[in-house]
C-alpha positions as CSV (number, residue, x, y, z in Angstrom):
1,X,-15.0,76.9,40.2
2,X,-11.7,75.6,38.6
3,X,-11.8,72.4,36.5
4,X,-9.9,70.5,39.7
5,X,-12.8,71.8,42.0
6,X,-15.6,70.5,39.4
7,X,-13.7,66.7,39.4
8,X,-13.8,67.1,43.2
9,X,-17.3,68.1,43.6
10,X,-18.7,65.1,41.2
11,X,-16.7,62.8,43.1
12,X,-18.0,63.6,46.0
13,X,-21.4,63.5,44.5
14,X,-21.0,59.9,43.5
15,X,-19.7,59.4,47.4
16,X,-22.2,60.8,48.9
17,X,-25.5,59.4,46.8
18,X,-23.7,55.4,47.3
19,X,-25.2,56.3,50.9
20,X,-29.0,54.6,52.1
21,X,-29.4,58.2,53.7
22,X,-31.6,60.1,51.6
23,X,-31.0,63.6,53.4
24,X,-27.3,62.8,51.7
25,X,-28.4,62.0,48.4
26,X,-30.6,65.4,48.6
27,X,-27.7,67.5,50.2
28,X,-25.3,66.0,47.2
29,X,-27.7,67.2,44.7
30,X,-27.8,70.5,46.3
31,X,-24.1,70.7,46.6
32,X,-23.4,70.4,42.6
33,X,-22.7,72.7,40.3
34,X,-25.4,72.3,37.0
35,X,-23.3,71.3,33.7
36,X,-26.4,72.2,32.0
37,X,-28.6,74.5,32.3
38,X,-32.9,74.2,30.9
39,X,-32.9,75.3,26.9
40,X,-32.5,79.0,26.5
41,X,-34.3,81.0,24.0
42,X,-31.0,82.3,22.9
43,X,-27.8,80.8,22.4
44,X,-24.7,81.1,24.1
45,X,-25.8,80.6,27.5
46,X,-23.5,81.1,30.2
47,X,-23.5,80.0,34.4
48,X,-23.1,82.5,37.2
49,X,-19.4,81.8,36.7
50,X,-19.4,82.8,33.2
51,X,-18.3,79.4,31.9
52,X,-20.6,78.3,29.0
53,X,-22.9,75.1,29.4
54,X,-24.6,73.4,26.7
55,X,-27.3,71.0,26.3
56,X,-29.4,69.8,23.5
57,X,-31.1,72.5,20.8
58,X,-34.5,73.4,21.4
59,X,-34.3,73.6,17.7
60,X,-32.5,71.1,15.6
61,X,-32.7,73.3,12.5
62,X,-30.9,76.7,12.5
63,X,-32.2,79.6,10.2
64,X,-30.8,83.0,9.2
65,X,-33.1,85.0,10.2
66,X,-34.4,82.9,13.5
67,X,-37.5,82.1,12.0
68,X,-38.8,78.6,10.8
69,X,-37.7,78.1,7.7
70,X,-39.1,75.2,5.1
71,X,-36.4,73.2,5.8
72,X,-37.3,72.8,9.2
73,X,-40.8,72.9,8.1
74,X,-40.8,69.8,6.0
75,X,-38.3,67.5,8.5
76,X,-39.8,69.1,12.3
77,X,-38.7,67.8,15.3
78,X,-39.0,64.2,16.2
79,X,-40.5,62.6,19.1
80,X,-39.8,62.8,22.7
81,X,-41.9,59.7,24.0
82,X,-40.3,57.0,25.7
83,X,-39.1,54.0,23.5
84,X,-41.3,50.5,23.8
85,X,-38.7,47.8,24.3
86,X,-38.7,44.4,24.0
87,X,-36.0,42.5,26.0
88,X,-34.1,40.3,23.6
89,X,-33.3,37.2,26.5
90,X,-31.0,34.9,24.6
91,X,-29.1,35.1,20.8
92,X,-29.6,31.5,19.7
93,X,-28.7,29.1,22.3
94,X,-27.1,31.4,24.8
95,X,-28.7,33.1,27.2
96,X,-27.3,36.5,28.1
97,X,-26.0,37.4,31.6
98,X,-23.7,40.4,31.8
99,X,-25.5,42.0,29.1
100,X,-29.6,43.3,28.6
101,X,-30.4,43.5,25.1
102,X,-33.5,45.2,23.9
103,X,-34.9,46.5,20.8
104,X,-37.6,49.0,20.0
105,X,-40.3,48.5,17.1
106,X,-38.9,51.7,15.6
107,X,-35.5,50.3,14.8
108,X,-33.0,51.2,17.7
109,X,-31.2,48.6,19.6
110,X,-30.2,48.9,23.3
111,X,-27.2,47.0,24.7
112,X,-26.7,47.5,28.1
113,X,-23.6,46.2,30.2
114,X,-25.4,44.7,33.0
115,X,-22.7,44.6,35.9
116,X,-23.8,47.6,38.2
117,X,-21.9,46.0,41.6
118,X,-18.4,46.2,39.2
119,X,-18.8,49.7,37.7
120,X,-20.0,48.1,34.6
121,X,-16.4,46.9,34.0
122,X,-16.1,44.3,31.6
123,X,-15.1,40.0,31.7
124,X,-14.0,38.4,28.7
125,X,-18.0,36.9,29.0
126,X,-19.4,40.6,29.1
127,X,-17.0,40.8,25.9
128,X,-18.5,37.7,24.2
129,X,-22.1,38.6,24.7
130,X,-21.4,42.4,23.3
131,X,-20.3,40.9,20.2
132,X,-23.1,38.7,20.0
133,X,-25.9,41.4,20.1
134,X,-23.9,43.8,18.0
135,X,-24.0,41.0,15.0
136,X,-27.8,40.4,15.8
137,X,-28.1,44.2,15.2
138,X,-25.7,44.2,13.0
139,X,-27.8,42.0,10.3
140,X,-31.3,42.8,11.7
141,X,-32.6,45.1,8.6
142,X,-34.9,46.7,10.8
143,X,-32.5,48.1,13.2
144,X,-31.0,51.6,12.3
145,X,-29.1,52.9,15.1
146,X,-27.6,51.0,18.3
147,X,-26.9,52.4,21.5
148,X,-24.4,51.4,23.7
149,X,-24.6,52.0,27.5
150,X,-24.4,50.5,31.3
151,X,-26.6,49.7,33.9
152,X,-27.4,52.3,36.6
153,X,-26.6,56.3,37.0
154,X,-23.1,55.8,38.1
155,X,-21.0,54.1,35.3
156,X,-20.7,53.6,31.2
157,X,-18.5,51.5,32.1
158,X,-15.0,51.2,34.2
159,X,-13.3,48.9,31.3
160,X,-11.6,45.9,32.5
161,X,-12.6,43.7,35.7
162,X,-9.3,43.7,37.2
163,X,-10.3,40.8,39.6
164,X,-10.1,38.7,36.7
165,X,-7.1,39.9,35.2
166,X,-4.3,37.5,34.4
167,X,-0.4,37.4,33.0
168,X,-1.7,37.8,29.3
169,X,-5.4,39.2,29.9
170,X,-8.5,38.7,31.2
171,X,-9.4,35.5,32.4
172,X,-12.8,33.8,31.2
173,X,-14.1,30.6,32.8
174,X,-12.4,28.2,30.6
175,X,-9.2,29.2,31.8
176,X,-7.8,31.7,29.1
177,X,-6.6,35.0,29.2
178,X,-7.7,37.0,26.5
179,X,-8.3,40.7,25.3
180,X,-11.0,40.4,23.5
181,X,-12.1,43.9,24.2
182,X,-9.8,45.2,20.8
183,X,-12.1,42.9,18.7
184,X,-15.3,44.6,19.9
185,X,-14.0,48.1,19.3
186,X,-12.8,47.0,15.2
187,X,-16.5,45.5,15.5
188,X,-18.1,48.7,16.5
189,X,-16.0,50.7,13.7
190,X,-16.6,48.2,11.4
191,X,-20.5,47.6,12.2
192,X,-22.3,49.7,9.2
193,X,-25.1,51.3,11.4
194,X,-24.5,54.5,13.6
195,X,-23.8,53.3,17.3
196,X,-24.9,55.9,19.8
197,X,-23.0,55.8,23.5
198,X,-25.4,56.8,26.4
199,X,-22.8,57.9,28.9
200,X,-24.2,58.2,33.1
201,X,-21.5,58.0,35.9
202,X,-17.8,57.1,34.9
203,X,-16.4,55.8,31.4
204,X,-13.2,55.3,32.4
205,X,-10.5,53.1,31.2
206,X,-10.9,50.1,28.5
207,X,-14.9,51.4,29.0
208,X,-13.6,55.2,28.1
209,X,-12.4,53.7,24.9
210,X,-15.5,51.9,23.9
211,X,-17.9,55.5,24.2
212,X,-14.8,56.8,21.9
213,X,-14.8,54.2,19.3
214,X,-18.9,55.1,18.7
215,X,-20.0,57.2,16.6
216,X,-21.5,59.6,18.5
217,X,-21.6,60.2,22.7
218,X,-24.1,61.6,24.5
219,X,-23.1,62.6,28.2
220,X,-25.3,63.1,31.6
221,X,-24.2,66.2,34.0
222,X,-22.6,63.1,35.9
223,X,-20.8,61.4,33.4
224,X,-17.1,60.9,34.5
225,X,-14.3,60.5,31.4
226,X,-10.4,59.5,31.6
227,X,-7.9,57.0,31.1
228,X,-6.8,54.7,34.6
229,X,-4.5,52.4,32.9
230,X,-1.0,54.3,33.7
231,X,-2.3,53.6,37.3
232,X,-2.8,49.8,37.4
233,X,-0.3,48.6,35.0
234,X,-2.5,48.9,31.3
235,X,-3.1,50.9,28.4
236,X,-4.0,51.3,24.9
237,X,-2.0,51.7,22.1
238,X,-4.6,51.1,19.5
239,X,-7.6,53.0,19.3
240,X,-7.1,53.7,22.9
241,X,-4.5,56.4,22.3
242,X,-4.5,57.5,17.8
243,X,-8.4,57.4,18.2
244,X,-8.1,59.8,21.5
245,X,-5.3,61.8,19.4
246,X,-7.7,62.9,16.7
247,X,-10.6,63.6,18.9
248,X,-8.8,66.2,21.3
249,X,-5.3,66.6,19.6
250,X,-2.1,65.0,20.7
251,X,-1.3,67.2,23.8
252,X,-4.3,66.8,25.2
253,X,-4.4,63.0,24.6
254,X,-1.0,63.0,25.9
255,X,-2.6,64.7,29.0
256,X,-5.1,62.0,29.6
257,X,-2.8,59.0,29.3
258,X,0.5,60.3,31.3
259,X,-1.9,61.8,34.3
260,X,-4.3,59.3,34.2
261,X,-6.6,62.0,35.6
262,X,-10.7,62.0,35.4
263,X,-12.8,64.9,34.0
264,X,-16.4,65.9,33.5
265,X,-18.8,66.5,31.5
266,X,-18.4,69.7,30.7
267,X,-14.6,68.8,30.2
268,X,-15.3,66.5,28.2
269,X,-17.5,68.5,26.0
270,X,-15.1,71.7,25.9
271,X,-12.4,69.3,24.4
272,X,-14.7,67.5,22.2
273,X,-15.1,64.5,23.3
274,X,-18.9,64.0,23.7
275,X,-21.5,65.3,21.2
276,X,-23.7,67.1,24.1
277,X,-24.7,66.9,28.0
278,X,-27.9,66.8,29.5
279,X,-29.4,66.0,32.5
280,X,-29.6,63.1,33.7
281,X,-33.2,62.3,34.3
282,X,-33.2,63.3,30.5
283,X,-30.0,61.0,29.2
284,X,-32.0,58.8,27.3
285,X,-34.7,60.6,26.2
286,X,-32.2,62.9,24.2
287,X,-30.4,60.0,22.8
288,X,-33.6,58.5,21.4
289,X,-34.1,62.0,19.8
290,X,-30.9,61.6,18.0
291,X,-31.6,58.3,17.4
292,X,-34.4,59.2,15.7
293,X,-33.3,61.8,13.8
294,X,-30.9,59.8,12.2
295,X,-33.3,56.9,11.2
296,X,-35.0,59.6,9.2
297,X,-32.1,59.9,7.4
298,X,-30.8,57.5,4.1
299,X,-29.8,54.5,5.7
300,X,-27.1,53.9,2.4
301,X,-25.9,57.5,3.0
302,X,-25.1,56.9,6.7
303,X,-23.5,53.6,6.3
304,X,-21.1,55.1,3.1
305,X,-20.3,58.3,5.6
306,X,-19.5,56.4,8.2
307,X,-16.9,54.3,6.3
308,X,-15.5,57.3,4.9
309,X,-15.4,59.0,8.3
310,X,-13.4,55.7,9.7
311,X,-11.4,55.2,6.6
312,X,-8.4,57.5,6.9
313,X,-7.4,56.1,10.7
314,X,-8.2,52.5,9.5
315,X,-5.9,51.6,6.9
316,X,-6.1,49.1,3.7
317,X,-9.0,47.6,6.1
318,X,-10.8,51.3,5.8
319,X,-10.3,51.6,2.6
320,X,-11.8,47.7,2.0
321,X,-14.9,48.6,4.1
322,X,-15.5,51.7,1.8
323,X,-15.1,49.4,-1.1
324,X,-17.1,47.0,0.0
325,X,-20.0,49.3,0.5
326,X,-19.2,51.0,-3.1
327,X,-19.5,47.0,-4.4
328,X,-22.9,46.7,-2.3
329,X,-24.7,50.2,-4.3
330,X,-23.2,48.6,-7.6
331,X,-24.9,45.2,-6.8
332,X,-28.1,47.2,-6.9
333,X,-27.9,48.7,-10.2
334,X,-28.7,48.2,-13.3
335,X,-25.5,48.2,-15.1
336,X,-24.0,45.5,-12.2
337,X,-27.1,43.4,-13.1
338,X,-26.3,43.7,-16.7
339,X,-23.0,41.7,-16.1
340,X,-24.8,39.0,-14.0
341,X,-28.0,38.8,-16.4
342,X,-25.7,38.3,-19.0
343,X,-23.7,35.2,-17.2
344,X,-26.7,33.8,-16.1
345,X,-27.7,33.8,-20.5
346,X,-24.8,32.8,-21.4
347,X,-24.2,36.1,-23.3
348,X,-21.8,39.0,-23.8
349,X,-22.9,41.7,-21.8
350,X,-24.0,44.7,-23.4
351,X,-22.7,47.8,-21.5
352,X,-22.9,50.2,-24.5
353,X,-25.7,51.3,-23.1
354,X,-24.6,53.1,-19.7
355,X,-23.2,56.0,-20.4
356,X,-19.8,56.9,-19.5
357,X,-21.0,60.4,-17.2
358,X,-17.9,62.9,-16.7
């Protein structure tokens, strides 16, 4: 089945399961071709067409000789139970409408954009309340990892709510047009914890950008990607289009923005623009398996990595978040403390003896 066939076929899919019939939703799920296929006990799986699928390891630790080695022996697999969350209603005095915010005991944050009847697609509101629960899990020490995702099985998100588009933006209730969507995505860059996009149905648009700007994506065997802005008058010249440039290369980003065309998961994966794809009855528990993994991992280590990652596209303001984090570990030790013991006293500092390492 060619790549044109595949878009055609998960359209259709989408088409057909909008329907109250059951007997269509089952014939839909009949009619598609799997994007991923139940773990293998060897690699490099392949469909009856011969094109490679891929899902999630069985094992997250490879060996030479394909046995269990101690690495994988001393840091195993993580859990695959379901996360306990506790809804998070209102950040101070605001209650939160567009968005569902939740948070787990085990330090992963949810944010969820909560507008299924508009494909998830975002109002300068939806905007605010983002930002809002990314800077409560931005400075709650006990969350580790955030994921990002929408409400349903059929979209991420479809980026801006064109209904409420003006002359210069998107139009809140008090009037003013704004794009407030290019603050959330520095935001997101900027925020020092890995954010994780769950991807079901269509990221498309402004919501394409926002699963590109996280860290890491992972995709459902549904999940729809591309750029729609050529098509109604919009795009993205920021992150939108250098971001897209250094995940898939400049032709193909070239591709996506001058055809404005859709593609799927597999697609998407091939040109490597999600981390995996998985089925979708099993989107989030792999994502809280990443999750996981990675809040096993040195919290300092992944916040300076992440910096480092994001500091060659960013600029000065890449290079200051790096430095700030360098400032934060120096804070921390001993020879930093020297210099503001020694204020505090009312002394010289004594530095002679740190050593000067090569």
């Amino acid at each position: 089945m060619s790549a044109a066939q595949r878009r055609l076929q998960v359209l259709s899919n989408h088409l057909l399961a909008s329907g109250e019939d059951a007997s269509a939703r089952a014939s839909a799920s009949r009619l598609a071709e799997p994007l991923w296929l139940e773990r293998q006990a060897t690699s490099g799986s392949a469909s009856s067409s011969g094109a490679r699928v891929t899902g999630a390891k069985q094992e997250p630790y490879s060996s030479a000789d394909g046995k269990p080695n101690s690495y994988s022996r001393v840091h195993g697999a993580v859990s695959r139970a379901p996360a306990m969350w506790r809804r998070v209603a209102s950040l101070g005095k605001e209650e939160l409408t567009d968005v569902i915010y939740e948070k787990s005991e085990e330090g992963i944050a949810k944010i969820t954009i909560n507008r299924p009847d508009k494909r998830n697609a975002f109002r300068p509101q939806t905007i605010q309340e983002l930002s809002w629960c990314f800077s409560d899990a931005r400075d709650d020490p006990r969350v580790g990892v955030i994921v990002l995702t929408g409400a349903g099985e059929l979209a991420f998100c479809s980026g801006g709510d064109q209904s409420v588009r003006g002359k210069g933006g998107y139009v809140g209730e008090d009037g003013i047009a704004r794009l407030n969507v290019l603050d959330l995505q520095v935001q997101i860059r900027r925020l020092p914890k890995p954010v994780v996009a769950m991807v079901a149905g269509y990221a498309v648009g402004g919501g394409h950008i926002l699963h590109m700007v996280c860290d890491l994506t992972i995709a459902a065997d549904n999940a729809i990607f591309g750029q729609t802005g050529p098509k109604v008058g919009s795009f993205d010249a920021g992150y939108g289009s250098t971001h897209m440039a250094r995940l898939v290369g400049q032709k193909k980003a070239r591709e996506m923005w001058f055809l404005a065309r859709l593609y799927d998961a597999r697609e998407a994966l091939d040109m490597g623009l999600v981390n995996t794809v998985v089925p979708l009855d099993q989107l989030e528990t792999e994502t809280l398996v990443w999750c996981r993994e990675m809040l096993r991992n040195s919290p300092t280590a992944l916040r300076v990595l992440k910096a480092a990652l994001n500091a060659a596209e960013d600029g000065q303001a890449g290079i200051q978040e790096l430095g700030g984090n360098a400032t934060m570990l120096f804070y921390h030790s001993e020879e930093g403390n020297e210099g503001r013991q020694a204020y505090m006293e009312k002394r010289a500092p004594d530095f002679s003896k740190f050593k000067r390492l090569p």
